[in-house]
VORO-69826 format. One line per field, with one value per residue (C-alpha): chain; x, z, y; residue in one letter. Coordinates in nm, 3 decimals, decimal comma. Each point is the difference from the previous one (the first is absolute). Layout:
N
ch = A  ...
east = X  ...
up = Z  ...
north = Y  ...
aa = a  ...
This chain:
348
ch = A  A  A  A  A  A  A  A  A  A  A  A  A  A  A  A  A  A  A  A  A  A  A  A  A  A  A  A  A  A  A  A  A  A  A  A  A  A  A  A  A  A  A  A  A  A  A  A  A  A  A  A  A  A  A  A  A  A  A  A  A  A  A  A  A  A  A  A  A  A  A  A  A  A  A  A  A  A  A  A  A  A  A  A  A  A  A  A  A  A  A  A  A  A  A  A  A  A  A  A  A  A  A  A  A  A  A  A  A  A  A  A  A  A  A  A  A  A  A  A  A  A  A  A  A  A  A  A  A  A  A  A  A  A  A  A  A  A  A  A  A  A  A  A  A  A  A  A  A  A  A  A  A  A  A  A  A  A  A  A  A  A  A  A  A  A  A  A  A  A  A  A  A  A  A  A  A  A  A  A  A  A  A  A  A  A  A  A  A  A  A  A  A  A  A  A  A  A  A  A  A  A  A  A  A  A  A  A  A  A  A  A  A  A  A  A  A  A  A  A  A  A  A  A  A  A  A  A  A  A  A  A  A  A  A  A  A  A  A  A  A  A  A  A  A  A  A  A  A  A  A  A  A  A  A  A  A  A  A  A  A  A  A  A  A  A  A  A  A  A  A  A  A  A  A  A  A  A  A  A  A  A  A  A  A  A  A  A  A  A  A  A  A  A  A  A  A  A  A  A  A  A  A  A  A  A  A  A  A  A  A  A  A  A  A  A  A  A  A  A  A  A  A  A  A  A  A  A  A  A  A  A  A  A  A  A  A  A  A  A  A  A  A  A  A  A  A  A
east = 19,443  -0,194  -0,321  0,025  0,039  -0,141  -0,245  -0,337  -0,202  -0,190  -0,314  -0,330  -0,234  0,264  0,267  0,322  0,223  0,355  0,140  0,218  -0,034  -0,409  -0,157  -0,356  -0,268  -0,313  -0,284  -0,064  -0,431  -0,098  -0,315  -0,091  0,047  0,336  -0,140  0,265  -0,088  0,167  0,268  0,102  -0,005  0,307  0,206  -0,111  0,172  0,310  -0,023  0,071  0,255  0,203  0,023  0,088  0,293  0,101  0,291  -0,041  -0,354  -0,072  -0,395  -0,268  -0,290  -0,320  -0,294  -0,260  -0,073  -0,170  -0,136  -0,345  0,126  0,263  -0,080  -0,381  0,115  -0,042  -0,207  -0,328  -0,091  0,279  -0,107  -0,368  0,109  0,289  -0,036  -0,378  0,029  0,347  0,014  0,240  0,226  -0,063  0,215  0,290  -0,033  -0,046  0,307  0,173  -0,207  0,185  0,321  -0,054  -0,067  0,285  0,265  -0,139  0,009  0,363  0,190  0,226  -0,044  -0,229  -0,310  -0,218  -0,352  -0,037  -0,404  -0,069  -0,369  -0,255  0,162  -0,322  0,001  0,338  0,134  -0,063  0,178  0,293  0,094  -0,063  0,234  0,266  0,148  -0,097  -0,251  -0,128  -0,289  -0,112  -0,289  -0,269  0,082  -0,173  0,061  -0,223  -0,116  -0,261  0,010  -0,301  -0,248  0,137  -0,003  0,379  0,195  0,261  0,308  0,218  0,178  -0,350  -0,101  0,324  0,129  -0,288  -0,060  0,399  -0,056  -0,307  -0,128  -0,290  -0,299  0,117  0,128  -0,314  -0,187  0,233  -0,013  -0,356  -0,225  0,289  0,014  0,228  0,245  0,120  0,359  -0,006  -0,207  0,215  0,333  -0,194  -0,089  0,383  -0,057  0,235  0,313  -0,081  -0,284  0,088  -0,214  -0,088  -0,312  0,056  -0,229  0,040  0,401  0,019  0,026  -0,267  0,037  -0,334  -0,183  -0,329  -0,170  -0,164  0,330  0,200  -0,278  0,033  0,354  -0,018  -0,191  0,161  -0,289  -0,074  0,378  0,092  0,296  0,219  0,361  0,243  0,332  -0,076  -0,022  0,328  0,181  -0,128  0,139  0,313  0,097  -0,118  0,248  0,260  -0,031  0,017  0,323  0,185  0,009  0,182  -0,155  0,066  -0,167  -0,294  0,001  -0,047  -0,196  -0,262  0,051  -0,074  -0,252  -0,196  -0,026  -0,374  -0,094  0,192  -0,162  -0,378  0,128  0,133  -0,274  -0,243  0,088  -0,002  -0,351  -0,165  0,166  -0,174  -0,299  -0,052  0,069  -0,282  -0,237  0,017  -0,215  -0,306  -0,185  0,097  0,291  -0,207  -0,268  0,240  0,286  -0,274  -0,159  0,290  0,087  -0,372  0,002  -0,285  -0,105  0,063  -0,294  0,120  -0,330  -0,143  0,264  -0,090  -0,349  0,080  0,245  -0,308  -0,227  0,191  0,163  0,383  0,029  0,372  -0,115  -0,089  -0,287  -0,072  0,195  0,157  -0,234  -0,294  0,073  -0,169  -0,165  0,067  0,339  0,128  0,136  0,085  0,103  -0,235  -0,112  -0,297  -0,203  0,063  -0,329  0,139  0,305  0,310  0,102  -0,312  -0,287  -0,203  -0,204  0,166  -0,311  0,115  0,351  0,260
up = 21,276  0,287  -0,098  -0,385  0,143  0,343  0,050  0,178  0,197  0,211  -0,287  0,195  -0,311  -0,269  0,024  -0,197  -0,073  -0,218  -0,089  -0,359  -0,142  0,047  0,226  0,108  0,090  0,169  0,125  0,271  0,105  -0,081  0,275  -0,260  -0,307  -0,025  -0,034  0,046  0,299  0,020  0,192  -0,257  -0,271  0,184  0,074  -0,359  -0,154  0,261  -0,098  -0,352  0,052  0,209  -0,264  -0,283  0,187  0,103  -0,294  0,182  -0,144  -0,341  -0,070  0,244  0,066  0,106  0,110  0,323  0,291  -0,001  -0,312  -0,033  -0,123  -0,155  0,112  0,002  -0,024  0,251  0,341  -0,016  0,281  0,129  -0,341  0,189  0,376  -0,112  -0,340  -0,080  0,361  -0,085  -0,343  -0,047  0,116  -0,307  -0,154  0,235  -0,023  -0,389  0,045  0,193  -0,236  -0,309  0,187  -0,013  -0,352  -0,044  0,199  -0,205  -0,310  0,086  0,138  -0,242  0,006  -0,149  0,258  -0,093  0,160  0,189  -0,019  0,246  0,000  -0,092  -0,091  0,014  0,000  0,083  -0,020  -0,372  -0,005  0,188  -0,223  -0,304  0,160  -0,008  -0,313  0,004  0,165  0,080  0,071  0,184  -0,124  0,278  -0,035  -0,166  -0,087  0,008  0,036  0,297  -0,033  -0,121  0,186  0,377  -0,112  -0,122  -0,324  -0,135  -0,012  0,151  -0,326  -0,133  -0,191  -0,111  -0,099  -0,091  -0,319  -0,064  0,083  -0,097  -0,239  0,033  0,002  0,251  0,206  0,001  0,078  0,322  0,153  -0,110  0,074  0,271  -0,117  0,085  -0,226  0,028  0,012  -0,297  -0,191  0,191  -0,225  -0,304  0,062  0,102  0,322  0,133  -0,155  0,139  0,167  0,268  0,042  0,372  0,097  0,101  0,023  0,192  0,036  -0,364  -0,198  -0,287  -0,290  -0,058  0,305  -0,023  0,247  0,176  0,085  0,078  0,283  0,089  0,034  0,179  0,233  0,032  -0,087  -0,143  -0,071  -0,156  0,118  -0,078  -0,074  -0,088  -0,089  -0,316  0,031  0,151  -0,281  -0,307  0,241  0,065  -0,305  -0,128  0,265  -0,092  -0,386  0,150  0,190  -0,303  -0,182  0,030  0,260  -0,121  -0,325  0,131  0,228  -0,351  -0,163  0,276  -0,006  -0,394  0,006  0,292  -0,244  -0,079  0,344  0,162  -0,292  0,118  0,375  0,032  -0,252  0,224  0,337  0,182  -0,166  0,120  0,372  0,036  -0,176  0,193  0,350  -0,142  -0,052  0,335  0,113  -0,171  0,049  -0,261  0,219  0,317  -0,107  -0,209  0,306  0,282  -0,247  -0,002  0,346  0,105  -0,283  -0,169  -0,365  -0,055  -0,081  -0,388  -0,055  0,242  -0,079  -0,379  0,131  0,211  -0,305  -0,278  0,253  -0,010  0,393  0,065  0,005  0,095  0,349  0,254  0,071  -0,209  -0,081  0,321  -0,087  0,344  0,247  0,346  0,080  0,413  0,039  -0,325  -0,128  -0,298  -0,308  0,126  -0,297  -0,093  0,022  0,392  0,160  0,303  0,110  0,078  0,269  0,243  -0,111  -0,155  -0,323  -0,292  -0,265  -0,340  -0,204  0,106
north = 10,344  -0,186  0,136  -0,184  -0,318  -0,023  -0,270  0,005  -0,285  0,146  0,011  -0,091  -0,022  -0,122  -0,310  0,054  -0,287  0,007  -0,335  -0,082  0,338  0,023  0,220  -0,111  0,271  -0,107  0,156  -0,205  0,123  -0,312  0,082  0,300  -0,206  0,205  0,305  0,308  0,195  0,389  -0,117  -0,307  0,216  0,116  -0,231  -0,180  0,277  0,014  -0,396  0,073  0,258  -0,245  -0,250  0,281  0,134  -0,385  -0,138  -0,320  0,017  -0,076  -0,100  0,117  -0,249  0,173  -0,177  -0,036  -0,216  -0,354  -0,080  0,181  0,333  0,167  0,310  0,159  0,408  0,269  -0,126  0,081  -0,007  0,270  0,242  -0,047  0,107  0,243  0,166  0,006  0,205  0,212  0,007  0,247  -0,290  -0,212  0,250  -0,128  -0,313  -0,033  0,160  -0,292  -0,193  0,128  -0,045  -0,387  -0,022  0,144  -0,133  -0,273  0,128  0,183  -0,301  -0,035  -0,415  -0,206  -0,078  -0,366  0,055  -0,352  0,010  -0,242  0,115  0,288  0,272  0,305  0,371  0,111  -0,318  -0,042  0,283  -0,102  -0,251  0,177  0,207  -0,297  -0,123  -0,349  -0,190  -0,361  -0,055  -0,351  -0,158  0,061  0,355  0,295  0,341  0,344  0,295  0,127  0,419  0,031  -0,219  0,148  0,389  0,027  0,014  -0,225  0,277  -0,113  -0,240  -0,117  0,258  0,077  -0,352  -0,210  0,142  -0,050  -0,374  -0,093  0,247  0,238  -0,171  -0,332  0,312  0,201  -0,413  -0,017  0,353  0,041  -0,364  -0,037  -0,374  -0,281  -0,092  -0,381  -0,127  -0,126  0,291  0,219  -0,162  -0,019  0,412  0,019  0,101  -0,288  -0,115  -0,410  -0,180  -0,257  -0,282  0,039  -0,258  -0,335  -0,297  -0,245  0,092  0,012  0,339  0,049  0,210  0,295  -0,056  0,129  0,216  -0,218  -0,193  0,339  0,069  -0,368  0,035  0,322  -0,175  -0,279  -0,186  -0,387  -0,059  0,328  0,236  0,274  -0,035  0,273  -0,205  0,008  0,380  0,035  -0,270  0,295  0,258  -0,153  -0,072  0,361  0,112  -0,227  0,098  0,403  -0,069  -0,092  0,368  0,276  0,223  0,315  -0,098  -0,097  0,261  0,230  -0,254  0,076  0,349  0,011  -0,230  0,232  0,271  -0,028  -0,075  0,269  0,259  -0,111  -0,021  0,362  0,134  -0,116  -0,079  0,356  0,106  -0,340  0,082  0,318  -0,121  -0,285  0,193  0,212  -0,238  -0,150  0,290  -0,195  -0,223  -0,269  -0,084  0,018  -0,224  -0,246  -0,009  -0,048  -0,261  -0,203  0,013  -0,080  -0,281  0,109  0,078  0,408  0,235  0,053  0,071  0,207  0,278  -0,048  0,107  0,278  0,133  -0,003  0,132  0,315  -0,036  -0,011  -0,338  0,101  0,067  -0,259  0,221  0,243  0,329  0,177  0,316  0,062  0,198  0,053  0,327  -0,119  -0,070  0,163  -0,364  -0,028  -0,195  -0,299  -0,294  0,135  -0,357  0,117  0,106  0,078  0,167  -0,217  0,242  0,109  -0,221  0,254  0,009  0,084  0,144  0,030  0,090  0,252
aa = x  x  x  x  x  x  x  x  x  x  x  x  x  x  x  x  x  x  x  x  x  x  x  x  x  x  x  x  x  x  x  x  x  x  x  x  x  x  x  x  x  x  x  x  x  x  x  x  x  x  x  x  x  x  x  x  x  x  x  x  x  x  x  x  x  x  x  x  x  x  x  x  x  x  x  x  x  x  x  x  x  x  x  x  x  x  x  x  x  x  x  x  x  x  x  x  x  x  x  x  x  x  x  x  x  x  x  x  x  x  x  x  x  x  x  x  x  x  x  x  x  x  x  x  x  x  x  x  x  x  x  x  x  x  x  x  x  x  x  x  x  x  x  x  x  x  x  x  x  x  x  x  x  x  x  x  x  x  x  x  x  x  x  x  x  x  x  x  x  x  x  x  x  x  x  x  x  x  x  x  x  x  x  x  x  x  x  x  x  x  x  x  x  x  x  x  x  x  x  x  x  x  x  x  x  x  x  x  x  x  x  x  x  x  x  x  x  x  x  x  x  x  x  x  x  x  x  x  x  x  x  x  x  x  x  x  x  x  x  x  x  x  x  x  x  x  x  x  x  x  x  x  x  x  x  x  x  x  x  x  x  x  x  x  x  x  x  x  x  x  x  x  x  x  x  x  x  x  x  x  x  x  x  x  x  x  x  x  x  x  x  x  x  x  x  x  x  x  x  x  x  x  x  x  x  x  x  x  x  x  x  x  x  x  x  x  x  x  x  x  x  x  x  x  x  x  x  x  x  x  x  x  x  x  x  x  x  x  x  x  x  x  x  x  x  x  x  x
């Protein structure tokens, strides 16, 4: 049939390449740090499905844009003008969301996360979502859901703990710290970490910090090079070629047993959940905070919590009314009414 092996290259937010039995997937929003927007969830997933139903395909490559981030998750900014304003939409699009993972997940081929940089919310998740993954040198991986008013469902808090163990998975999803490259293979986040910062032309080996923001910058000498990157890769590709496909194709399958149990377990309660909870303010306050690069009021809803308000409301419980105009449902920190002007005096 057509449809099974049809081809598509008309992608706007993803480029898709097939040469010597690899398909390469990239999220190419390099001017949003690679963030997946609603509509490159889409074709991320149609991306994935193209290379399953290829046989001229035999390893999938996924990785990002440029060389600053792998992939940094959902775009916050869009969850702050969309879905904190619609959020029975969430719903829908953790449902596209879910789709992704697992036309990942389903391929039926072996996918190598290329992480050319950060890979942060969601895109921790993506590549945990992969079945191997390099990591270059100046990257980092981690989780965010926490400090910007979301969860990490969508692979974090189903997988971590399967990788990592409990407590370094409670560390990331909880302190939302960064997790070097080379932490990150020690942890077994990454399969292989490619040395990525060069000096003065010349690659060194555990670059500090200070010479990965150097490099980033192009500063005093310093640069970033991804050949190196791309040699692991290769060969990892290479190696992949030379199996039987239908073999690994099982293999995979098998060895997605524990990840599929926590995935389907969880996945459609922390859809609805999380549609839910963008009626509050957590995600109102966190998403605007981000977008408005600020540092979020964690405390001030702490406060309004033990001081026995709804700290789940912007502005208070939707409880006055207004004995004018018959209004109702109005926050109750309102003192007048939102729709003639007048008074409001008192509750109810």
């Amino acid at each position: 049939m057509s449809t099974l092996i049809k081809e598509r290259t008309d992608f706007a937010d993803v480029l898709y390449e097939k040469k010597n039995w690899v398909a390469r997937i990239t999220i190419n929003r390099p001017q949003n740090y690679n963030a997946y927007s609603t509509e490159a969830l889409v074709e991320l997933a149609a991306a994935f499905r193209q290379a399953a139903f290829d046989d001229e395909v035999a390893v999938i490559v996924y990785t990002g844009s440029g060389d600053r981030a792998f992939c940094t998750g959902g775009d916050v900014k869009e969850y702050e003008a969309k879905y904190t304003r619609t959020p029975h939409d969430y719903w829908k699009y953790m449902g596209l969301f879910s789709g992704y993972i697992e036309s990942i997940l389903n391929s039926g081929k072996p996918v190598i996360a290329r992480l050319n940089g950060m890979a942060v919310g969601g895109g921790n998740e993506s590549h945990l979502a992969c079945d191997l993954s390099v990591i270059a040198e100046h990257a980092y991986v981690g989780q965010v859901g926490t400090g910007v008013g979301s969860v990490a469902a969508g692979g974090g808090t189903q997988w971590l703990p399967i990788f990592v163990g409990d407590r370094r998975a409670r560390w990331m999803m909880m302190l939302n710290k960064r997790i070097p490259a080379y932490q990150a293979l020690e942890w077994g986040l990454v399969n292989e970490v490619a040395p990525s910062v060069k000096k003065d032309g010349h690659f060194i080996t555990r670059a500090t910090p200070e010479e990965i923001s150097k490099a980033q910058k192009g500063a005093d000498g310093y640069s970033i090079d991804l050949s190196k990157l791309d040699e692991m890769v290769n060969v990892l590709c290479e190696e992949l070629v030379d199996k039987f496909f239908e073999c690994t194709r099982y293999t995979k399958q098998q060895t997605n047993f524990w990840k599929d149990f926590a995935w389907h377990q969880t996945i459609g309660h922390a859809r609805d959940w999380l549609a839910i909870h963008y009626t509050s303010a957590e995600p109102l306050e966190g998403m605007n905070a981000f977008v408005e690069k600020r540092k979020a009021d964690y405390r001030g809803l702490r406060e309004k919590s033990a001081q026995g308000k709804a700290a789940e409301f912007p502005w208070g419980a939707y409880e006055r009314s207004c004995s004018k105009c018959g209004a109702k449902y109005m926050p109750n920190e309102f003192a007048f009414c939102g729709k003639c002007g007048a008074a409001l005096n008192g509750k109810g």
